[in-house]
PDB file of N, CA, C and O in Angstrom:
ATOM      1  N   UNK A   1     106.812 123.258  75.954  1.00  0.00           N
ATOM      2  CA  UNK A   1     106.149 121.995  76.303  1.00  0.00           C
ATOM      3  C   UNK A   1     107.202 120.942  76.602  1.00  0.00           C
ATOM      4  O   UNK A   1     108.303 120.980  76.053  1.00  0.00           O
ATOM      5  N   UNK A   2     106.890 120.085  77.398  1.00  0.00           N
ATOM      6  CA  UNK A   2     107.809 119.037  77.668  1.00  0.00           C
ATOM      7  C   UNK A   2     107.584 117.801  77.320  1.00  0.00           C
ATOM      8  O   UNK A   2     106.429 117.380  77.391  1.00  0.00           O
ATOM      9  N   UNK A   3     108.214 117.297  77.051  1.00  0.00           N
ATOM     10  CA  UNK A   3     107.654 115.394  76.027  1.00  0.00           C
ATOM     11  C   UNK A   3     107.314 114.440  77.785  1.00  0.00           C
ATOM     12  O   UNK A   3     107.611 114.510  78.977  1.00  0.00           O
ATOM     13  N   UNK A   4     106.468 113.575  76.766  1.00  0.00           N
ATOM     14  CA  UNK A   4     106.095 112.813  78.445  1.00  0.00           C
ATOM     15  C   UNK A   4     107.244 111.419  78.001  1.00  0.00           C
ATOM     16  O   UNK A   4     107.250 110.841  76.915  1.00  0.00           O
ATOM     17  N   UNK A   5     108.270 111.088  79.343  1.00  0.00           N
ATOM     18  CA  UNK A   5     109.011 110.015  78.791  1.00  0.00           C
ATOM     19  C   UNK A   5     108.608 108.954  80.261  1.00  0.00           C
ATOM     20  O   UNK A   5     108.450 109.494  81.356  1.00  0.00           O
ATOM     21  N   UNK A   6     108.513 107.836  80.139  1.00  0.00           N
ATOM     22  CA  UNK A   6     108.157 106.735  80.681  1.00  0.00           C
ATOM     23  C   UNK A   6     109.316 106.677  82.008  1.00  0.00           C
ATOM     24  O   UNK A   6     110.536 106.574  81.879  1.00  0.00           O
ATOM     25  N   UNK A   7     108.358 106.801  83.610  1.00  0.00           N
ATOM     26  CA  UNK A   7     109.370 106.874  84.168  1.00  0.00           C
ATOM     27  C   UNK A   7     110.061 105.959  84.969  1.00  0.00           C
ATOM     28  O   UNK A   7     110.896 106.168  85.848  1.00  0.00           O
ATOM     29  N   UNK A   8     109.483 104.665  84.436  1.00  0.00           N
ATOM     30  CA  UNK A   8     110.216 103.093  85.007  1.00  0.00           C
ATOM     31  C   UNK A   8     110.563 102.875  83.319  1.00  0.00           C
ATOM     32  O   UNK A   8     110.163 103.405  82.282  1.00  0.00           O
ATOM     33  N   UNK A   9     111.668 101.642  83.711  1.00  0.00           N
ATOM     34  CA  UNK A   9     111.736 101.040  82.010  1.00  0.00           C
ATOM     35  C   UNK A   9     110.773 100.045  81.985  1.00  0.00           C
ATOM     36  O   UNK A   9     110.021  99.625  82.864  1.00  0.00           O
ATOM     37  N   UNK A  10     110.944  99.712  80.711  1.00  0.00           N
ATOM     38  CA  UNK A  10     109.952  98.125  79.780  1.00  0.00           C
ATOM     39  C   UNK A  10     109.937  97.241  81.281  1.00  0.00           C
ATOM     40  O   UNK A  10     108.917  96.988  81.923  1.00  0.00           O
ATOM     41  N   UNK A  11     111.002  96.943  81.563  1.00  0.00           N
ATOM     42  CA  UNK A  11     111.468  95.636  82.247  1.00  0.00           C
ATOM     43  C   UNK A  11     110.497  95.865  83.990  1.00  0.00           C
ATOM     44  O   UNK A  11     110.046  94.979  84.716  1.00  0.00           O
ATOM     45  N   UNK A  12     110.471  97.028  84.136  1.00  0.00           N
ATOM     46  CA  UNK A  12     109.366  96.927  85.216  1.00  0.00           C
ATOM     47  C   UNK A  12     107.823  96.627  85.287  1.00  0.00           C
ATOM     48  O   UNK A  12     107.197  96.685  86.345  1.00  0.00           O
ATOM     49  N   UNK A  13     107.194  96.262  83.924  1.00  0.00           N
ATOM     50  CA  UNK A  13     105.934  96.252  84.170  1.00  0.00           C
ATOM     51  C   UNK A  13     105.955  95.141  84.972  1.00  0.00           C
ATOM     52  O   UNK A  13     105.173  95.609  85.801  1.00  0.00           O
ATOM     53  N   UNK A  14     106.247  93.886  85.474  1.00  0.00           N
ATOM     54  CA  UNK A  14     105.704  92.859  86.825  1.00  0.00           C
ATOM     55  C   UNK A  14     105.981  93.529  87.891  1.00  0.00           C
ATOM     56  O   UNK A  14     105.546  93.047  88.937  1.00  0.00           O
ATOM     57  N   UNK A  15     106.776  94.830  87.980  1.00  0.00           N
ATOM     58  CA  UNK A  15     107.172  95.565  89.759  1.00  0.00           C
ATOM     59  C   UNK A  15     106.038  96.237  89.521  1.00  0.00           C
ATOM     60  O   UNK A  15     105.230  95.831  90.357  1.00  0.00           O
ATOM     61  N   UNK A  16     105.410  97.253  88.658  1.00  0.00           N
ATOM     62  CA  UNK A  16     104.143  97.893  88.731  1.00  0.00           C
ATOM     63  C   UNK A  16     103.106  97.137  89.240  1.00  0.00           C
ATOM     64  O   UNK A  16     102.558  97.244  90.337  1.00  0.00           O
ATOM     65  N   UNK A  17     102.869  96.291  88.256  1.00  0.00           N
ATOM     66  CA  UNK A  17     101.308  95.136  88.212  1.00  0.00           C
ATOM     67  C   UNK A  17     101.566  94.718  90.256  1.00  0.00           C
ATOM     68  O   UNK A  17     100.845  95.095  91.181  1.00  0.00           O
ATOM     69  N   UNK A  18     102.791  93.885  90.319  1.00  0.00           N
ATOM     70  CA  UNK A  18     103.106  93.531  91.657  1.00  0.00           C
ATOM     71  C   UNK A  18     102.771  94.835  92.911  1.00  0.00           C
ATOM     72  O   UNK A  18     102.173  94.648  93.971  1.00  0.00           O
ATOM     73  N   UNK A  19     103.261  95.948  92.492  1.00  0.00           N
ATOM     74  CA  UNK A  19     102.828  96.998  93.719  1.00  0.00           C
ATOM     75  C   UNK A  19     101.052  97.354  93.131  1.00  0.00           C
ATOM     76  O   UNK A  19     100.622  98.001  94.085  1.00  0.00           O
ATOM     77  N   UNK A  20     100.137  97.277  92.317  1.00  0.00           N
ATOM     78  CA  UNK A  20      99.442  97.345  92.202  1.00  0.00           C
ATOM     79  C   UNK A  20      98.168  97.039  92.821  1.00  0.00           C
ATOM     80  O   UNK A  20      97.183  97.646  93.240  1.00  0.00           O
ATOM     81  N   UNK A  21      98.785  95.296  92.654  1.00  0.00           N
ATOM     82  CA  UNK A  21      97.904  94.232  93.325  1.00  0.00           C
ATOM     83  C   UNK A  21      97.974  94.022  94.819  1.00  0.00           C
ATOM     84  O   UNK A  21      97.032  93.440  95.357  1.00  0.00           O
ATOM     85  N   UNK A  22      98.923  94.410  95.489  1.00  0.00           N
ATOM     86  CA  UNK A  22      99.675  94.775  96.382  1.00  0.00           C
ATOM     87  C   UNK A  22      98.472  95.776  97.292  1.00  0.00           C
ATOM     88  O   UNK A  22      97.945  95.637  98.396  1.00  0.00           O
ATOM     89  N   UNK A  23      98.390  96.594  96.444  1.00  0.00           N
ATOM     90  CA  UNK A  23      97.634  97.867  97.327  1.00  0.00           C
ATOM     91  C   UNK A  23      96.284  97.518  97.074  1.00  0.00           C
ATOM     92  O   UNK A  23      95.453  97.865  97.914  1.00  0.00           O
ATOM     93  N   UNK A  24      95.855  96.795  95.912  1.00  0.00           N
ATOM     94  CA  UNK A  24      94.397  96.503  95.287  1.00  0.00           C
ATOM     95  C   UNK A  24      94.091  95.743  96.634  1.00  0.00           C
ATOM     96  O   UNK A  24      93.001  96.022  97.133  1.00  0.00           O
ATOM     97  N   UNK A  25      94.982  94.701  97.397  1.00  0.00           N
ATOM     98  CA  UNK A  25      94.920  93.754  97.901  1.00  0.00           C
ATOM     99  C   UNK A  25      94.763  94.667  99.310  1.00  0.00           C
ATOM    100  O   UNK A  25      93.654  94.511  99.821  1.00  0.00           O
ATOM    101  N   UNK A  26      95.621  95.556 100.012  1.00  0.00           N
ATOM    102  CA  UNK A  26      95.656  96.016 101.120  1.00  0.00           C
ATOM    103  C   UNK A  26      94.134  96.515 101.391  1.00  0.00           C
ATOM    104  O   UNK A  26      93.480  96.008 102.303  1.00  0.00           O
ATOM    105  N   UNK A  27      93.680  97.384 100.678  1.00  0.00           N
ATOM    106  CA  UNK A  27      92.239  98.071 100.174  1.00  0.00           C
ATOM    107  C   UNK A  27      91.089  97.118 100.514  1.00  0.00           C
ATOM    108  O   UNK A  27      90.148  97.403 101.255  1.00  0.00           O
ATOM    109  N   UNK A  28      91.313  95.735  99.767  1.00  0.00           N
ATOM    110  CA  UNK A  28      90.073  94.916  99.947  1.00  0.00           C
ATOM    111  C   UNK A  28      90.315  94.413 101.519  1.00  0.00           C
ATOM    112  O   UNK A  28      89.391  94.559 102.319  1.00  0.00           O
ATOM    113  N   UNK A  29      91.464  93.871 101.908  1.00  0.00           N
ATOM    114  CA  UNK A  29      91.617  93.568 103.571  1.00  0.00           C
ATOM    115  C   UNK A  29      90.718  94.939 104.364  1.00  0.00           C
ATOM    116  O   UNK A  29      89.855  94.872 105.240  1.00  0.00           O
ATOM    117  N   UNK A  30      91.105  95.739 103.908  1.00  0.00           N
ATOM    118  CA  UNK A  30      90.494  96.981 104.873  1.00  0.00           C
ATOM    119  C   UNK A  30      88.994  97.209 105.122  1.00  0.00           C
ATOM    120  O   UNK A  30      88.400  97.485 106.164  1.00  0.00           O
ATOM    121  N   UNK A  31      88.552  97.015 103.868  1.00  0.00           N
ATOM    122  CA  UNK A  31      87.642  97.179 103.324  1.00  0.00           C
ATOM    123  C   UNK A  31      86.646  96.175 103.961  1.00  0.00           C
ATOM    124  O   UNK A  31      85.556  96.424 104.477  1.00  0.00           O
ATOM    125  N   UNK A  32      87.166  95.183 103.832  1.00  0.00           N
ATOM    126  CA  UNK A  32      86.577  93.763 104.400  1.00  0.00           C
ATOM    127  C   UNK A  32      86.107  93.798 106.108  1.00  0.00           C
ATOM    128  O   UNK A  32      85.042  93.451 106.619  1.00  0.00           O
ATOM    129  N   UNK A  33      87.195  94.287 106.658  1.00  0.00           N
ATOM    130  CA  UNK A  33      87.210  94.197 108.141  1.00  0.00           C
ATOM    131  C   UNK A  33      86.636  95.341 108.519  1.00  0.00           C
ATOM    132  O   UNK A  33      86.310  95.458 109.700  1.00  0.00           O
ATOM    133  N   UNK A  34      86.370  96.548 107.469  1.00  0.00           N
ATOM    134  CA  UNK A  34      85.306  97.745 107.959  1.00  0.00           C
ATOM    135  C   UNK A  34      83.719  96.910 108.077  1.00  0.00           C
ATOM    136  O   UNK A  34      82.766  97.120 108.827  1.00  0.00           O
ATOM    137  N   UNK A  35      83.929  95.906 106.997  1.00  0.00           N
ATOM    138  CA  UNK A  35      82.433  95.350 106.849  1.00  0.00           C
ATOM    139  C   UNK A  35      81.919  94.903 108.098  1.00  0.00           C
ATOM    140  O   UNK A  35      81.014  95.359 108.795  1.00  0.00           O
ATOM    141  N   UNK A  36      83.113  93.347 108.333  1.00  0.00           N
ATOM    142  CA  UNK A  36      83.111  92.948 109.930  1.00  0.00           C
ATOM    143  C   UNK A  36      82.684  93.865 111.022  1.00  0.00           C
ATOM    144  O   UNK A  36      81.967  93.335 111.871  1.00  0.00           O
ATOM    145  N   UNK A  37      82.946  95.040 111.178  1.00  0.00           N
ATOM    146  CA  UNK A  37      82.955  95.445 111.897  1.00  0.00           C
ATOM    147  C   UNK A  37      81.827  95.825 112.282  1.00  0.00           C
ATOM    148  O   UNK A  37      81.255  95.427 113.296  1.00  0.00           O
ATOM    149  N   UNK A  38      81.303  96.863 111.265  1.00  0.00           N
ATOM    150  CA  UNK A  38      79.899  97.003 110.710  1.00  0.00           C
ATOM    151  C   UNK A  38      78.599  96.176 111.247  1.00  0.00           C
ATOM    152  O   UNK A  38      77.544  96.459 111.815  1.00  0.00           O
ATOM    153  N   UNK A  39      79.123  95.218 110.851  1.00  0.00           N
ATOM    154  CA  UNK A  39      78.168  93.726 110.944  1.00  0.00           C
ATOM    155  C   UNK A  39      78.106  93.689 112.278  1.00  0.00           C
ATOM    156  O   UNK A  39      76.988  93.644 112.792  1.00  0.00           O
ATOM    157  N   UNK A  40      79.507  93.703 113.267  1.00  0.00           N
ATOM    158  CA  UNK A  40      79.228  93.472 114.678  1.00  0.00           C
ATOM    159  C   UNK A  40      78.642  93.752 115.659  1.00  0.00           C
ATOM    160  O   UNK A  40      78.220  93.078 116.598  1.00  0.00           O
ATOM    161  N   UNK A  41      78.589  96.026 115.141  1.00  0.00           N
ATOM    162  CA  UNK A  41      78.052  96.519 115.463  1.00  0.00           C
ATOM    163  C   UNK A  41      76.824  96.585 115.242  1.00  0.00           C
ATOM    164  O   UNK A  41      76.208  97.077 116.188  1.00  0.00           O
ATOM    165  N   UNK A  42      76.012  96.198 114.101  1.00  0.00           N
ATOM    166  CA  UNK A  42      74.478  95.968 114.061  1.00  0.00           C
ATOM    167  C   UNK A  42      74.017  94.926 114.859  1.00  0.00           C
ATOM    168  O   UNK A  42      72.991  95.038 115.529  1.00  0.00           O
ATOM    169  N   UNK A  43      74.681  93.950 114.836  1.00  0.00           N
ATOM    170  CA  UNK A  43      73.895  92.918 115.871  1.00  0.00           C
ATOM    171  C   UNK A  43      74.287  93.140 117.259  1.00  0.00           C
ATOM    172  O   UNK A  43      73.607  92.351 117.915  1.00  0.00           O
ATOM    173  N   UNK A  44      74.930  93.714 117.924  1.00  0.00           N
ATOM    174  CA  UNK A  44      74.457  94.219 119.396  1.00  0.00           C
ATOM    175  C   UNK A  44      74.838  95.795 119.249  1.00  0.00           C
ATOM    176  O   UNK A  44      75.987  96.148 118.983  1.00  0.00           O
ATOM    177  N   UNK A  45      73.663  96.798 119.468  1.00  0.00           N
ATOM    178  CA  UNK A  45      74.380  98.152 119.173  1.00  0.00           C
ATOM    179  C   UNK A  45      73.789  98.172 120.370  1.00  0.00           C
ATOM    180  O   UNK A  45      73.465  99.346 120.551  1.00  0.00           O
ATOM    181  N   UNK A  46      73.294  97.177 121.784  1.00  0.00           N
ATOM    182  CA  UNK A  46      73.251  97.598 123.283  1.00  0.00           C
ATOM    183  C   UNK A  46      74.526  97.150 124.071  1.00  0.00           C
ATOM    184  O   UNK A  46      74.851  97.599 125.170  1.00  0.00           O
ATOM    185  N   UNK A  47      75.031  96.442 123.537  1.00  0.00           N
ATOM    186  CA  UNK A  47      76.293  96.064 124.176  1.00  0.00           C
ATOM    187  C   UNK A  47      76.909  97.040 125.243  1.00  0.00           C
ATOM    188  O   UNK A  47      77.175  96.969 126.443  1.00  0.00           O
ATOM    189  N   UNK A  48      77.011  97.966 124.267  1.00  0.00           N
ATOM    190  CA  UNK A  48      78.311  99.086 125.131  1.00  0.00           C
ATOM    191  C   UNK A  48      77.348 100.166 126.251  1.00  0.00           C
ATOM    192  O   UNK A  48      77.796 101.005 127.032  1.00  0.00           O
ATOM    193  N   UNK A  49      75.756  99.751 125.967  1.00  0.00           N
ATOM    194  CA  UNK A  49      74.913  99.993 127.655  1.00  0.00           C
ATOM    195  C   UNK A  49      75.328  99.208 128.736  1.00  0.00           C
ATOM    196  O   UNK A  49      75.548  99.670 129.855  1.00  0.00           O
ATOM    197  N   UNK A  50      75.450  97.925 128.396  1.00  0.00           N
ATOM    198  CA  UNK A  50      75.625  96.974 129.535  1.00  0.00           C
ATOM    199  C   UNK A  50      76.278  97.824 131.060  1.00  0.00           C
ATOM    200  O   UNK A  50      76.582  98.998 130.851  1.00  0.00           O
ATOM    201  N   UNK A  51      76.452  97.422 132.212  1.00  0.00           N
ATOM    202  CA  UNK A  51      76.944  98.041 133.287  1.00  0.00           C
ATOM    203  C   UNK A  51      76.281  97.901 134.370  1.00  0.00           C
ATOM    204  O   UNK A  51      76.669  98.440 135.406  1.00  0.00           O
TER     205      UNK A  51
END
């Protein structure tokens, strides 16, 4: 068996929390602008007939 040892030190927990929030943050942008998008497409889904 192998011991589990911590593989940043003490002194990194604000670089963790920081890349955390980081990606928590990238996720909700994405997330957000799938909505937008969503939304755009329900209110004209004849649009792309036009011609």
């Amino acid at each position: 068996m192998t011991a589990k040892t911590p593989s940043k030190p003490a002194g990194s927990a604000s670089e963790s929390r920081e890349v955390r929030l980081k990606a928590a943050l990238k996720a909700n942008i994405a997330r957000r602008k799938a909505q937008a998008k969503a939304r755009g497409a329900a209110e004209r889904p004849d649009e792309s007939r036009k011609g």
